[in-house]
N, C-alpha and C positions, 0 to 999 in steps of 0.2 A: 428716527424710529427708536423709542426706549425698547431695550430687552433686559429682559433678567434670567435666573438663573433657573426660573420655573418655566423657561420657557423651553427649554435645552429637555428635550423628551427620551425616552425609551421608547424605538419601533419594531415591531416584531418584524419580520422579513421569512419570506415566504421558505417551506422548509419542507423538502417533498420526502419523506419516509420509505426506502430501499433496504429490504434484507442484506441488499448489495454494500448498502453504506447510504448518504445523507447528501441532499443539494438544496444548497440555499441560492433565491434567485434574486437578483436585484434588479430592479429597473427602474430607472429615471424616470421621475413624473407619475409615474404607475403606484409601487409603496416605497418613493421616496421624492419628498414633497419638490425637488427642483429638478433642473435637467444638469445631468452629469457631466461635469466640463474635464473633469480632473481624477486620476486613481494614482494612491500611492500604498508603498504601508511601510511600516516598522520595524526591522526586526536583529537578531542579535545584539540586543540590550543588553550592555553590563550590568548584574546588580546592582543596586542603588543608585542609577543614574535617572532622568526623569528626562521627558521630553515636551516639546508646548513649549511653555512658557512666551505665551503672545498671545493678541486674540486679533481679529480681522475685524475690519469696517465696513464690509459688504459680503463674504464670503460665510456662504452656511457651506454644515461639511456633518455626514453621517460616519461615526465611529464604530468599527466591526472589531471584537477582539476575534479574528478568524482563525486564531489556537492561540490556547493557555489565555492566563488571564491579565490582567492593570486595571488599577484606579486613574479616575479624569478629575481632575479636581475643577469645578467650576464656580467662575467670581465673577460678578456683576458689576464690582467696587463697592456693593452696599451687604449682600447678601455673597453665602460660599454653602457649596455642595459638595460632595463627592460622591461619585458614582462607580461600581463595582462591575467592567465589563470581562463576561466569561464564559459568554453563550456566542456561537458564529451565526448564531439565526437572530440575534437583535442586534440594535444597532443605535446609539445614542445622537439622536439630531443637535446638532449644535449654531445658534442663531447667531448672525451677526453683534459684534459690541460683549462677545465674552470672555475673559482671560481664562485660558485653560491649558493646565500640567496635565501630563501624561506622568504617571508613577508607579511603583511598585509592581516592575514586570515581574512573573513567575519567569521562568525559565523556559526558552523554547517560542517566550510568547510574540505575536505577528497581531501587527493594529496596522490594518487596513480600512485606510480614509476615502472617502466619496465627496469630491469638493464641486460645490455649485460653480466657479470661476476657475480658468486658468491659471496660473503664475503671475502673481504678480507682488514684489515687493511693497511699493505703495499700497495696500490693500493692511499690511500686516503693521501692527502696533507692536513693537519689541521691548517699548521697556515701560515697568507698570507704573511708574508717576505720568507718566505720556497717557499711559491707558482711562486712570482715573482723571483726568480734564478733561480727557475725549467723552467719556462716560455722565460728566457734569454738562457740559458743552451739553450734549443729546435731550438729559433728562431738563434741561431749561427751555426746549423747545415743545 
């Protein structure tokens, strides 16, 4: 399957409005387009440290920055975006076949991941010459 880096969306996620305070709800399959095998998140980021750097063969994963904010850098191998996540009610869809950095935490900030699959090593492409043949390999098919 070729993907690119327009394929990697912004979803709003449902956001119920309380004098009390604010609840965002996610659900699997419902507004988020897979079933949810996996939760993790982020957080106590040193300044200038960046996180990612890999992308998966099979595994989509929705990105919450659910406080404070970071950039997602995303790379196709042809095409590169960056995306500005800083709202806990969206959520950046990210497809199979994309390398993507996590950077420029604020302070404070928690990225909370929503993974289509479980754990799994083989799944994960860790270094980006590896990435771009896999990326060639795909788009010749």
């Amino acid at each position: 399957m070729k993907s690119s880096v327009y394929d990697c969306v912004i979803l709003p996620l449902n956001k119920i409005h309380n004098r009390a305070g604010n609840i965002t709800i996610v659900e699997g399959q419902a507004n988020v387009p897979f079933e949810v095998k996996r939760i993790y998140y982020l957080y106590d980021i040193p300044g200038g440290e960046n996180r990612g750097g890999h992308a998966h063969k099979e595994l989509q994963q929705l990105i919450v920055a659910a406080s404070g904010s970071f950039d997602v850098l995303l790379d196709d191998g042809i095409n590169k975006k960056v995306v500005t996540l800083n709202r806990p009610d969206y959520g950046l869809m990210v497809v199979p076949g994309i390398w993507r950095e996590l950077m420029e935490f604020s302070s404070g900030a928690i990225s909370l991941v929503l993974a289509s699959l479980y754990y799994d090593e083989a799944d994960y492409i860790r270094d980006y010459n590896v990435f771009l043949k896999f990326k060639r390999r795909k788009n010749e098919k």
